[in-house]
C-alpha positions in Angstrom: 25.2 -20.1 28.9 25.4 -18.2 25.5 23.8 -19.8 22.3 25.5 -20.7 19.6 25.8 -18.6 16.5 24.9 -19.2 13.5 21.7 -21.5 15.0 19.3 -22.5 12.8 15.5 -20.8 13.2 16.8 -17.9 14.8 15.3 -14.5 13.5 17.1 -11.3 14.5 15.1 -8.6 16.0 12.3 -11.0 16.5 10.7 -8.7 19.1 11.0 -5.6 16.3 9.2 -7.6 14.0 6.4 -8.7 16.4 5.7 -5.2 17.4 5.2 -4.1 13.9 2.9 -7.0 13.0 1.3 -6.1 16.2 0.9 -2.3 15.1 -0.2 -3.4 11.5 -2.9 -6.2 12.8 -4.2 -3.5 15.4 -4.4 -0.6 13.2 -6.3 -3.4 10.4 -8.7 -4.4 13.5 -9.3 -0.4 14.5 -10.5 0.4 10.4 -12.5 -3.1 10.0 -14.8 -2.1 13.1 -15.6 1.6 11.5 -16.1 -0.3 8.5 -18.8 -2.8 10.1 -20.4 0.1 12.2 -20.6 2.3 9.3 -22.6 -0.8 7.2 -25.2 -0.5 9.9 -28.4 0.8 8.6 -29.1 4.1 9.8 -32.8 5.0 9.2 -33.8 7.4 6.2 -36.1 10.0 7.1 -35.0 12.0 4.3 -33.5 15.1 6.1 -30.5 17.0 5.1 -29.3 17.4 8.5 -27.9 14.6 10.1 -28.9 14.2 14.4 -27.3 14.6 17.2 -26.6 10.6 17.2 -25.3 10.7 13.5 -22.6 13.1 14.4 -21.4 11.2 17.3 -21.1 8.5 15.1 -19.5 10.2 12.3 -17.0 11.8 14.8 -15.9 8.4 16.8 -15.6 7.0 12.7 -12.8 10.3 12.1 -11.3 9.3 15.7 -11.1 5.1 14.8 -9.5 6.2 11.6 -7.3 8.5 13.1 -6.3 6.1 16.2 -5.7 3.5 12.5 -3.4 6.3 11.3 -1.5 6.7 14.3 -0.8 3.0 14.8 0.6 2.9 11.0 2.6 5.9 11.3 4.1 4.5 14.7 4.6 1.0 12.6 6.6 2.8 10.1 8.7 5.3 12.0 9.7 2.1 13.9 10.8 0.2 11.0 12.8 3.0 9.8 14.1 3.5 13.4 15.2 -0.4 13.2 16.3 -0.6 9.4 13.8 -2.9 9.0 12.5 -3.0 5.3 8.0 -3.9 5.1 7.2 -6.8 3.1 5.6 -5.5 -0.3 2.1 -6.9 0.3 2.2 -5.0 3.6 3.5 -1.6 1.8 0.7 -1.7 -1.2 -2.2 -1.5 1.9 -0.8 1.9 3.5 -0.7 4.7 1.7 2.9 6.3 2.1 1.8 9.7 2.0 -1.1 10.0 5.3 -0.3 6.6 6.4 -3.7 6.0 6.3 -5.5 2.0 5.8 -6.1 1.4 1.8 -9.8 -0.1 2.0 -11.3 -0.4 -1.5 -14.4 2.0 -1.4 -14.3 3.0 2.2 -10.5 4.7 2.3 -9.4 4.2 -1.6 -10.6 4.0 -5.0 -9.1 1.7 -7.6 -9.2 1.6 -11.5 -7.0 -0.1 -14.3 -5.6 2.5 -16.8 -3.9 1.4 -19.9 -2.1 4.8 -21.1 -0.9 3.3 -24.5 -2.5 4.2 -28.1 -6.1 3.2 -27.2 -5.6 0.8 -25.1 -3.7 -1.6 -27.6 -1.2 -3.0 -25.7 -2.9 -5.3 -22.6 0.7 -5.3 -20.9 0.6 -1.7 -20.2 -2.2 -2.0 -18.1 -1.6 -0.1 -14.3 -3.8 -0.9 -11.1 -4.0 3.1 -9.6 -5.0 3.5 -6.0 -6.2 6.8 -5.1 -6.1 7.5 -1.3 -9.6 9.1 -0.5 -7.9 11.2 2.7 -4.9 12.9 1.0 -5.6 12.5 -3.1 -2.3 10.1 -2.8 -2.3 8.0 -6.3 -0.1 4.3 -6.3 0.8 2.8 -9.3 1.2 -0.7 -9.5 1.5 -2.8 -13.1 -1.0 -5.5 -13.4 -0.3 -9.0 -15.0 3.5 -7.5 -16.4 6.5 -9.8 -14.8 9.4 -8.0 -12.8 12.4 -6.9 -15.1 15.5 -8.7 -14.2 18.1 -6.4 -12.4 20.3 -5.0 -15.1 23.1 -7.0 -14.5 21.2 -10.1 -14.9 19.6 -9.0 -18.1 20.9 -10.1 -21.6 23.7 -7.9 -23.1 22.1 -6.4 -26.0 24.3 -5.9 -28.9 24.5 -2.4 -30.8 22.3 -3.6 -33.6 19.5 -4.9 -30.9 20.0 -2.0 -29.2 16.6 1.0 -29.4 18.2 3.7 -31.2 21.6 2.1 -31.4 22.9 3.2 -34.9 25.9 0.9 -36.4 29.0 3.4 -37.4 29.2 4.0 -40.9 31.9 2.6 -43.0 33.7 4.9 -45.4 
């Protein structure tokens, strides 16, 4: 027997969506693990060169974040694939360039840049997320509100108008 349509609860390509959360969660998991094995204290004996069991460790670090990249790259292409669009929150912690994890101060590095006159206008500020792997910069504003859409926005009238000069009468 078929199901009704138009049921209540239902989400279309549920099983889409639950192998992209999958992918995401997995990849997330991958990059917190070379994060906690990376914390570990590794003893300093003041040598330039690092030993035999440094580079193993360093290498099976490049391979986690690699495995992180693939599972993000495979997250997105099958999205795309299903015309599925990410959820913002999702989008801001991959970087769209190397599809790499954004970890402050293990993968990224954040600052807040105000590009107006000295810094005089606070609702110019702009969170920028530099991606350590491919130099990939984000741009997000902080504490401004969303514009409306333009169609939703206020007419303005000529003499509101920026730039807007009234026609001279002769």
């Amino acid at each position: 027997m078929a199901k009704p349509k138009g049921q209540q609860g239902s989400v279309p390509n549920r099983p889409i969506y639950s192998r992209i959360s999958y992918l995401y969660q997995a990849a997330a998991h991958i990059a917190a693990s070379t994060r906690q094995e990376s914390a570990s204290p590794a003893g300093n004996r003041g040598v330039d060169q690092p030993t035999e069991t440094e580079k193993s460790e360093l290498d099976e670090a490049q391979l986690r974040q690699a495995c992180s990249r693939h599972l993000l790259t495979t997250m997105r292409t099958t999205s795309e694939k299903a015309v599925i669009r990410l959820s913002p929150a999702l989008k801001h912690t991959v970087c769209k360039y190397c599809d790499s994890l954004l970890i402050e101060g293990e993968t990224c590095v954040s600052a807040v840049e105000n590009a107006s006159k000295g810094g005089k206008k606070p609702w110019a500020d702009v969170l920028v997320i530099r991606c350590k792997a491919c130099k990939g910069v984000k741009r997000f504003p902080v504490g401004a509100s969303r514009q409306k859409k333009q169609k939703f926005r206020n007419p303005a009238t000529p003499t509101e108008g920026a730039g807007v000069k009234e026609p001279e009468k002769s």
